[in-house]
N, C-alpha and C positions, 0 to 999 in steps of 0.2 A: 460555480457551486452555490455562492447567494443567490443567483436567480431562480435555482429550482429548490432549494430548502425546503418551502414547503410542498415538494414531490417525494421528499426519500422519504424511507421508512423502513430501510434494510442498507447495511452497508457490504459491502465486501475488500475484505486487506488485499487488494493484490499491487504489483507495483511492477515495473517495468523496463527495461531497458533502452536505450535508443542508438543506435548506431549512425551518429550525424554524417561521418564521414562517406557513409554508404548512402546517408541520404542526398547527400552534396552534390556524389560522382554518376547516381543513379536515378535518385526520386526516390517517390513512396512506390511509384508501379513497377521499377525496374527488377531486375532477377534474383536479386539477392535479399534475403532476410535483415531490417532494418531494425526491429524492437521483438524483444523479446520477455516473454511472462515470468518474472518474480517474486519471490516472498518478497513482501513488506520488510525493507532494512537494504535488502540488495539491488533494488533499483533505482530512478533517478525522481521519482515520487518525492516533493515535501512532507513530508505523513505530520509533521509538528502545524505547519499551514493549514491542510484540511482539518485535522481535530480543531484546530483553534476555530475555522469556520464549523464545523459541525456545531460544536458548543455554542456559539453566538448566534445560532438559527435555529434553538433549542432542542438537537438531536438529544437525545436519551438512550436510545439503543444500544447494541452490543456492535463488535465490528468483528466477523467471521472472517478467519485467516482463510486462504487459499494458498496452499503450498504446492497440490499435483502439479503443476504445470510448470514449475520452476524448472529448467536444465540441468540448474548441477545441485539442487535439494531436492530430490527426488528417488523414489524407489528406497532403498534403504535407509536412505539418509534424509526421507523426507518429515519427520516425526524432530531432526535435530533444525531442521528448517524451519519448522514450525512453534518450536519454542522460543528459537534466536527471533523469529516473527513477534510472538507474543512479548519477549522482553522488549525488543527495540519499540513498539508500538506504544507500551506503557509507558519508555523513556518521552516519547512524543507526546504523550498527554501531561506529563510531570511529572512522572515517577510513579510510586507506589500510591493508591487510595488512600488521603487521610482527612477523616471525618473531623467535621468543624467540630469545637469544644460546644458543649452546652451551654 
């Protein structure tokens, strides 16, 4: 992520799953599905790591959740995914927004 800092200019929240066990017995090529797309909070993403690197390669931007693609926040329940996303990502930056004293 430091080597291309100065390349982003948009982020996207998504995060991931990975299924080592499947990678062990099979590989990345083999038949079975290995990683799988989720909201920010429920995969194995440091999201507290990248913000810290964002921040220190002076990103400024917003970070756009990505919920569709989650398996089990999705469809009805992708709107409760998407907030659980929002909260945990705040937790990862330090909480709530609070502005220096004057």
């Amino acid at each position: 992520l430091r080597k291309y800092m100065d390349r982003i200019f948009h982020v996207h929240g998504k995060d991931a799953t990975i299924k080592w066990d499947v990678i062990k017995e099979y590989g990345i090529t083999g038949p079975h599905q290995f990683a799988f797309h989720r909201t920010p909070g429920f995969g194995d993403s440091n999201w507290t790591d990248i913000i810290s690197e964002l921040r220190r390669g002076g990103f400024k931007g917003c970070i756009d959740i990505e919920g569709w693609h989650d398996p089990v926040y999705r469809d009805d329940l992708e709107m409760t995914g998407q907030v659980h996303g929002m909260k945990y990502l705040k937790q990862c930056r330090g909480g709530d927004f609070v502005p220096n004293p004057k």
